[in-house]
C-alpha positions in Angstrom: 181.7 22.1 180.5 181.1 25.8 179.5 177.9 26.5 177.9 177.7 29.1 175.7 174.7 30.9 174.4 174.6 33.0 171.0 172.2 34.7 168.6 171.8 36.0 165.2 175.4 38.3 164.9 176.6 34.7 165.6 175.1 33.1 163.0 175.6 36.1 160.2 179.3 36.5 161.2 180.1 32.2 160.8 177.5 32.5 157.6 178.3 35.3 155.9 180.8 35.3 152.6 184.4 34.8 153.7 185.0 38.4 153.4 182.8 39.4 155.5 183.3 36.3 158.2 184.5 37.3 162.0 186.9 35.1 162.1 186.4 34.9 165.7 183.1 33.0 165.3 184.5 30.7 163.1 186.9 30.0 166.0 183.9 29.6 168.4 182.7 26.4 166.6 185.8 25.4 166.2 185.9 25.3 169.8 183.1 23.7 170.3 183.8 21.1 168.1 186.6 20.1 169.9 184.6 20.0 172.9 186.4 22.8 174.7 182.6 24.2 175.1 178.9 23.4 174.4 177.1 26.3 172.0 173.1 27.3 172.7 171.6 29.1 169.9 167.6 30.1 170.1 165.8 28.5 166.5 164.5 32.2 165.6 168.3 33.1 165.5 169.2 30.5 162.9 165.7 31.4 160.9 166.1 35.1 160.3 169.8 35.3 160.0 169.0 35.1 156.0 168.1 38.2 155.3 170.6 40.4 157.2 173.3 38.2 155.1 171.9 38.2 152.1 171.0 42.3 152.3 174.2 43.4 153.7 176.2 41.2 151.2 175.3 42.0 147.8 178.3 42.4 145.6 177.3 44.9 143.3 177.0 47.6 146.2 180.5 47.7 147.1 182.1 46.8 143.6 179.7 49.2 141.7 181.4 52.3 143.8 184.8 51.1 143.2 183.6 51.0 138.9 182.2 54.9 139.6 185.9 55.5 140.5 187.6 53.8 138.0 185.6 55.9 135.3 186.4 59.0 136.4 190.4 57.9 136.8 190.2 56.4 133.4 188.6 59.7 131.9 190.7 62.0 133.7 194.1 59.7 133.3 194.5 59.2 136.9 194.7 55.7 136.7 196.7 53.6 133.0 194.0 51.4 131.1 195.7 48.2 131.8 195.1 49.4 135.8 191.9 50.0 135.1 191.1 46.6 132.9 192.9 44.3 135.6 190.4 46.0 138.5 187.3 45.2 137.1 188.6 41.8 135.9 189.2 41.5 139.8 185.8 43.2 140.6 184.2 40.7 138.6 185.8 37.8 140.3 184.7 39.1 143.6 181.0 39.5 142.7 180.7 36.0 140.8 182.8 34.8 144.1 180.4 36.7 146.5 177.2 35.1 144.4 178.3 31.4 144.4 178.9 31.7 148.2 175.4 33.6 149.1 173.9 30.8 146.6 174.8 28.2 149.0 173.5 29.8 151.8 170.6 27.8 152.6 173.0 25.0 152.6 175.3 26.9 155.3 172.8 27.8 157.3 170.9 24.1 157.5 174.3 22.0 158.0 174.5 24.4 161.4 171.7 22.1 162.6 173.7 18.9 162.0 176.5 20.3 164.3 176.7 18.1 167.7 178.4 21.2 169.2 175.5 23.5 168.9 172.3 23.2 170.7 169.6 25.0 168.2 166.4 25.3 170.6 162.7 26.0 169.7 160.7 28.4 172.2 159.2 26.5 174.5 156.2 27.0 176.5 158.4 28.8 179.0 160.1 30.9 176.9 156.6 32.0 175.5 155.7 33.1 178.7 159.1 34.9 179.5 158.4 36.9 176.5 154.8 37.8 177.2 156.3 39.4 180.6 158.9 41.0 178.8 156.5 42.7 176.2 154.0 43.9 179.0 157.1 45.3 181.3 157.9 48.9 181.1 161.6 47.4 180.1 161.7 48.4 175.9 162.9 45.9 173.6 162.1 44.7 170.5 160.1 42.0 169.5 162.9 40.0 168.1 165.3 40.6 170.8 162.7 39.9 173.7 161.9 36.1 172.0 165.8 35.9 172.1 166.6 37.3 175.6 163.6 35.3 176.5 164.9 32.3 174.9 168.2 32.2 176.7 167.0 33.1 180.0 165.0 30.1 180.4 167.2 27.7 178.5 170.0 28.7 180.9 167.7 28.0 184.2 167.0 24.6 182.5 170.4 23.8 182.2 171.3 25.2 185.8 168.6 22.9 186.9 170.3 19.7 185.1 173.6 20.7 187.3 175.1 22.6 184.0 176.7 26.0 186.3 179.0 27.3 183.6 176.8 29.7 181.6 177.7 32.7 179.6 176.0 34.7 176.8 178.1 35.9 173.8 176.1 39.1 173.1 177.7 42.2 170.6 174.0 43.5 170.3 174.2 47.1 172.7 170.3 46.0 173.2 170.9 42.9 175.2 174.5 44.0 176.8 174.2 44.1 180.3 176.0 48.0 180.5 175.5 51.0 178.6 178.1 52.5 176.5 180.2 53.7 178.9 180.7 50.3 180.7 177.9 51.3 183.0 175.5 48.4 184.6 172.2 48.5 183.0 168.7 47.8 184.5 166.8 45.0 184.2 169.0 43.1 182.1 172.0 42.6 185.0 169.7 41.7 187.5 168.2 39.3 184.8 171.0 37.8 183.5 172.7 37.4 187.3 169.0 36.0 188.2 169.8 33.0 185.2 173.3 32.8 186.6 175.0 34.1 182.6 177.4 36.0 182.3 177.4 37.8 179.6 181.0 38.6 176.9 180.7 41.8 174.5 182.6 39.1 172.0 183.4 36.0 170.1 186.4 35.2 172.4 185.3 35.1 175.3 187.5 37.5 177.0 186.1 40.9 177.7 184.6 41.7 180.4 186.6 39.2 182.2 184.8 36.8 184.3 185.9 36.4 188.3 187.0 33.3 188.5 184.4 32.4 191.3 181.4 34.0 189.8 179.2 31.0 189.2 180.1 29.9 192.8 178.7 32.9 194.0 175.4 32.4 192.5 172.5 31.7 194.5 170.9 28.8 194.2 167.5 29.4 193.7 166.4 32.9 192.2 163.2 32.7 193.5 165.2 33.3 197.1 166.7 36.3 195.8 
């Protein structure tokens, strides 16, 4: 079975309020579910995935701009009143809409740990340790991101270990992507991603870059021979 490894984008694109959704993550789980594929998500992903949503999807910020406008058109008779009186019944709608779903957020976010389909790991003793190397190395990352690059390194050489060689990391975070922005490979992380045997998609599909169809064959078996 393919094992799949995501973090927090995951969890605030499946989380967030259907507008805002990438529909392609829904798709992931759904995946998953049917067993197609085994999701890995790191426990610090599913904890502070809260306040992005909730910060980035506040109603009021995108429906008070669309009220700015629809005061000027009504002043200046750009837009009819009716228009303007069936908008911000709409507007309305969306925000109460937006507010009921953010509302049941915690509830979102905690069935996610009821799903068979997805592995939600704590850091371990090794993934402590990983991270401690990562935050003395000259290799810059932020905190949160070396506890999650941490976190999947070691949880994919623990799975390796129980004879589990289809890995991959779904990662849309330029931080953590193995190549720069112009598709360029980018030191440390390919050599430690290859060294965990992940390779790692720039999306929710699990398309691009596309994987050689031999690549996990071609893994060594022990990185410490490398």
């Amino acid at each position: 079975m393919q094992h799949v490894f995501v973090e927090m984008n995951w969890v605030v694109a499946y989380a967030a309020p259907a507008h805002h959704k990438v529909p392609a993550a829904v798709e992931l789980l759904s995946r998953a579910r049917a067993g197609e594929l085994q999701l890995h998500l790191p426990l610090c992903c599913l904890t502070e995935a809260r306040h992005p949503i909730v910060t980035k999807c506040q109603p009021r910020r995108e429906a008070d701009a669309i009220r700015e406008f629809l005061s000027w058109a009504s002043s200046s008779g750009t837009v009819d009143g009716q228009t303007v009186e069936t908008t911000r019944w709409v507007l309305d709608q969306y925000e109460a809409h937006v507010r009921s779903e953010l509302g049941r957020l915690p509830d979102t976010l905690a069935s996610l740990r009821s799903e068979r389909s997805l592995d939600i790991f704590p850091l371990n003793e090794g993934m402590l340790s990983q991270c401690a190397e990562l935050a003395f190395s000259d290799f810059a990352l932020k905190p949160f991101d070396q506890a999650v690059l941490a976190a999947v390194l070691v949880h994919a050489r623990e799975l390796w270990d129980a004879g589990e060689h289809e890995l991959c990391f779904c990662e849309l975070d330029g931080d953590l992507q193995p190549w720069d922005k112009y598709g360029n490979a980018k030191a440390p992380l390919v050599e430690f991603y290859e060294g965990a045997r992940i390779w790692v998609y720039g999306d929710f599909e699990l398309l691009a870059p596309e994987r050689p169809a031999d690549w996990s064959e071609n893994m060594t078996a022990d990185p410490a021979d490398e």
